[in-house]
N, C-alpha and C positions, 0 to 999 in steps of 0.2 A: 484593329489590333491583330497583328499575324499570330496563326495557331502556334500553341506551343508543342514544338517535336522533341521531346528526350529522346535520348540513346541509348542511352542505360537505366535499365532497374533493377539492379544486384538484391536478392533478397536474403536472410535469414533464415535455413531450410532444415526442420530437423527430419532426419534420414533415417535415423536409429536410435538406441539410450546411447545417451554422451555424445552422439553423433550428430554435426551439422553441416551442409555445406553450404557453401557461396552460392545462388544461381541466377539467370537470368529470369524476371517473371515478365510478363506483359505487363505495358501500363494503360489502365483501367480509363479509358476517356470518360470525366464527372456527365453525368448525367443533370438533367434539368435543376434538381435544387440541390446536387451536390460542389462538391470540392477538390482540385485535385492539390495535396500538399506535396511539398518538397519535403522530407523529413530530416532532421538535422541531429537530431538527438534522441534518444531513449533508453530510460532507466532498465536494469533489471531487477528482478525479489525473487523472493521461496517459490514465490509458485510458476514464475519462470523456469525457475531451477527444476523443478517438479517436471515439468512437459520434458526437460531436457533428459530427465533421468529415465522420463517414461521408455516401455518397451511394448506399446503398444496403441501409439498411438494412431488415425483411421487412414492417416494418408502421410504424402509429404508435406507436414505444416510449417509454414511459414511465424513462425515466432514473435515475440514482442506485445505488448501496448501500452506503456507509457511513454509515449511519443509527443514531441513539438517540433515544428517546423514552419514554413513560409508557404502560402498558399504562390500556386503557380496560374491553378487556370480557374473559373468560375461556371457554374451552368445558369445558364439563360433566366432561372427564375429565381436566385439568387439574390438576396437582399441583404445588406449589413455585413459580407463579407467582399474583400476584393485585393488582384492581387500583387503581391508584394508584402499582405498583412501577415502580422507572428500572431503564429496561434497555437496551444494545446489541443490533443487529439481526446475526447472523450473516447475511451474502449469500450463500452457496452451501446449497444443499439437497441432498444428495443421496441416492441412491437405496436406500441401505445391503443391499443385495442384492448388488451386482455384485463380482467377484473383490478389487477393488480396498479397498470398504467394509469389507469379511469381513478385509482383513488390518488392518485399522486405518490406511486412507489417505487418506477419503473426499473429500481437497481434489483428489485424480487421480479420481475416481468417472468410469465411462463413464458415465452419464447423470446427470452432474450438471446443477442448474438455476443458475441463476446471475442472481440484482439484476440487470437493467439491461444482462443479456447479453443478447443478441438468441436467440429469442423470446421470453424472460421478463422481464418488467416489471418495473422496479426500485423503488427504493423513497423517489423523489424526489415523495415524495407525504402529504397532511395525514394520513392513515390507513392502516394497512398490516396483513394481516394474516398472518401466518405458523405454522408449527409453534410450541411454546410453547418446546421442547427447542433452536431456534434463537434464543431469546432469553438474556443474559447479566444479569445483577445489576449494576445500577450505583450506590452509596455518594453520602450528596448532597455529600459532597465534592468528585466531579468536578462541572464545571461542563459545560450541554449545547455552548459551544463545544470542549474537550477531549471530548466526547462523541463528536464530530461528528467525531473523528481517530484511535478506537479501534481502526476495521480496518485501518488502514495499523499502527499499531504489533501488531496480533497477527501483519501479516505479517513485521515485522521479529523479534519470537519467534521467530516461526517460523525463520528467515532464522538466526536464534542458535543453533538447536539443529542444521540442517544442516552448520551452518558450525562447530560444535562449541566456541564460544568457551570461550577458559579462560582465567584467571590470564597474567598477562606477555605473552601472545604479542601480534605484529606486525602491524597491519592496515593495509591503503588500501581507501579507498571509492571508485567511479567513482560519481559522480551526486551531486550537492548537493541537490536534490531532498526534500521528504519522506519517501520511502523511503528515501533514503539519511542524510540525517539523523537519522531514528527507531534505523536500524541503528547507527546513532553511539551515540545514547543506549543503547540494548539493548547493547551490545559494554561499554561502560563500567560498566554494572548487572552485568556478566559478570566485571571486572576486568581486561577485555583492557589492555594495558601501553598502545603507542605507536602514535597512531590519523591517519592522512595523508589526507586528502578532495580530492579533484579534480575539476575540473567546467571547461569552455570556458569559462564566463560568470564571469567577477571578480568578482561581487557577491556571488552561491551560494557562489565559494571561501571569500570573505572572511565571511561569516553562519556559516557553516560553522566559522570557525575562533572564532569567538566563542559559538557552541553548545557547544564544549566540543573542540573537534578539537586535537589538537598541531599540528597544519600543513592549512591550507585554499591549494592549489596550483591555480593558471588554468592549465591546460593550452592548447598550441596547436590549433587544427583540422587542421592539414594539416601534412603534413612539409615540412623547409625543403628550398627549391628544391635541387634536384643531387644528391638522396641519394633512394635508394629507400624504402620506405615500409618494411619491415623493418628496412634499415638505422638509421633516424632512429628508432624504435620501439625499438631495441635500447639505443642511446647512450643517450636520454631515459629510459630505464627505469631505465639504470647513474649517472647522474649523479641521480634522483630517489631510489637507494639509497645512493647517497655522501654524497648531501647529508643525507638524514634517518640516518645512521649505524645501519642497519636490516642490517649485515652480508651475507648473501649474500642478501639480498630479506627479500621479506613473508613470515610464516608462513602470510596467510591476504588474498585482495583479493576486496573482494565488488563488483561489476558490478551496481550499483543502475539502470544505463542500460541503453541496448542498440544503444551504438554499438559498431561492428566495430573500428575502432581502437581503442577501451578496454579489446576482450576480447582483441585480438592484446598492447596494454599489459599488460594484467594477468595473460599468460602470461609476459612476459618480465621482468614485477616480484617475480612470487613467485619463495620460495625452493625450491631441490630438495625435493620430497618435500611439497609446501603443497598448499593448497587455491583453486582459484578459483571461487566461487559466483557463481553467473549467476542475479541477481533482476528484473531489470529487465526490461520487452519491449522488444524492437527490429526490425529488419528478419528474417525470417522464414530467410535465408539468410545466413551468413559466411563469411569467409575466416578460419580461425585453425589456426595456427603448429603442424601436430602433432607434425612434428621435435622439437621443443622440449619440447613434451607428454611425447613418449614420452624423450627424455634424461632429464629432471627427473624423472620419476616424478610429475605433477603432478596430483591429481586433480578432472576438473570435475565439479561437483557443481548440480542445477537445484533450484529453489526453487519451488512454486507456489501461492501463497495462503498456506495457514495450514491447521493440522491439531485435533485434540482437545486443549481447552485451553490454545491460545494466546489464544485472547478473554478467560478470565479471569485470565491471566498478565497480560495489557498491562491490563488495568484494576486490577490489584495494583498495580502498576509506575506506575502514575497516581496511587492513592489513598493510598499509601505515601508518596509527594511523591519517587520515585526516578528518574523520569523525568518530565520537565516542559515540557507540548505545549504551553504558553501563550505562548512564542517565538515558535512555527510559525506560528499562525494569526495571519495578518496581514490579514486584511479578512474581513468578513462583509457577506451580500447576504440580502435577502427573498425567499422564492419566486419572488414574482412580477416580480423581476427579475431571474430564474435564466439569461438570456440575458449580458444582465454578467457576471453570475459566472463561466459558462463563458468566456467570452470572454478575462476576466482569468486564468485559472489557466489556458491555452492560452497567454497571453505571455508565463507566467514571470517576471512582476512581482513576486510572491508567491510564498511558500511553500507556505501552503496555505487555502484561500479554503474558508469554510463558509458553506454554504444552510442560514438558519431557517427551518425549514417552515411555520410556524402565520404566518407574518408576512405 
């Protein structure tokens, strides 16, 4: 088989906050048990957005990691992948050594590597080359825009098996958001019962409720004047349980944001003895309600990324036809207009905005 020579490998390059530019990177010849992919697609999210807004990040980073593509070239020790195969990029590497890898955790790994986390280069790029064991099989049934939305749903997997979905039980989502919409879908594949989505922004409620939700609710920002911010938190919890006839709360409220009012909300929505799962980033410090915590017996539970075989769960979950991203992506951009694209998935116009690489 003759070597493969590209020509180009246009990358992703953030230069400054808001600033990105187009550039040429090298392409990385795989090494013995890696992979070299063709990258066709990739999603963006908040924390995309994040690195784009940053003013401070250590170098010129290369962006991205929700990436699928076609393997081009294979390393010599190589087994079960080969090329011309579609596959998903897993974005964390990590070190499978440390305490954390050994118990089977590796998305907590202390030295994990991470897409497009600073200082590791992500994968908003024509060519990428990684471990082979970090690549997943992808059916030509998905298409590379559902491609391009695979790691956000392996994190909502994930997000299902902490959160323990089952049969009947009671759920609200903070966040209308991709994350929180995928959790939507994933909860439903679960057969969770009575499913309530909330989000500040009217449009997300209402998409939301047409994605498959029982009730897509606009929450307010701010409590109504003359009442304390617990106070109005307490009421709007008790009237959002009255109204969805959800009896003493939710079994279960996942925090797809990481606003502080949504997690003091989704303390006072679950019921005795529930679960509230905190998926979303937010501000690095909260105020939340432990009184309430410690009465209820309520347990918080963190989420982070995605573990062993949640990437070929959400690509089941795709090729099955039981969860269906084709909703979500609401616009697509060319590389080389990857400054749009960030720009829009930062105004929350959209749901969720995909970069074709080769374009």
């Amino acid at each position: 088989m003759p070597m493969y020579s590209p020509t180009s490998n246009r990358a992703v390059v953030w230069v400054g906050r808001r600033k990105l530019e187009i550039q040429q990177r090298p392409v990385v010849a795989p090494g013995d048990d890696e992979v070299l992919v063709k990258v066709m697609a990739t999603g963006l999210c908040g924390s995309d957005c994040r690195n784009w807004e940053n003013d401070a990040v250590s170098k010129q980073l290369v962006l991205g990691h929700e990436s699928s593509g076609v393997i081009e070239q294979v390393g010599s020790k190589v087994n079960g992948r080969f090329v011309g195969q579609r596959v998903a990029i897993e974005p964390g590497d990590p070190c499978r050594d440390c305490e954390f890898c050994l118990k089977g955790r590796p998305n907590i790994c202390a030295n994990l590597k991470y897409c497009g986390l600073d200082p590791t280069d992500g994968s908003l790029v024509q060519l990428y080359t990684c471990r082979a064991a970090l690549t997943v099989p992808i059916p030509d049934n998905v298409s590379w825009e559902e491609a391009g939305a695979i790691q956000p749903l392996a994190v909502a997997v994930q997000v299902s098996r902490r959160a323990a979905f089952n049969i009947g039980q009671t759920l609200a989502i903070f966040g209308c958001g991709p994350l929180g919409l995928l959790i939507l879908a994933v909860a439903r594949a679960h057969g969770v019962g009575k499913i309530v989505m909330l989000d500040t922004k009217a449009s997300r409620a209402e998409f939301a409720q047409k994605y498959g939700a029982d009730a897509g609710i606009c929450t307010p920002k701010l409590p109504e004047a003359g009442t304390d911010d617990q106070d109005f938190t307490q009421k709007y919890a008790n009237k959002i349980i009255s109204d969805q006839g959800v009896g003493h709360g939710f079994d279960v409220v996942v925090l797809a944001c990481g606003s502080e009012s949504a997690a003091q909300m989704a303390v006072s929505m679950v019921k005795a003895g529930g679960n509230v799962v905190q998926a979303g980033l937010g501000d690095p410090l909260s105020h939340i309600p432990f009184t309430d915590i410690t009465a209820k017996e309520v347990m918080i539970t963190g989420v982070c990324r995605y573990t062993p075989g949640c990437f070929a769960d959400a690509v089941g979950l795709i090729s099955r036809k039981i969860v269906d991203l084709r909703p979500l992506v609401t616009s697509t951009y060319p590389l080389t207009k990857a400054n749009d694209a960030f720009a829009a998935q930062y105004s929350r116009k959209h749901i969720k905005v995909i970069i074709m690489n080769q374009e």
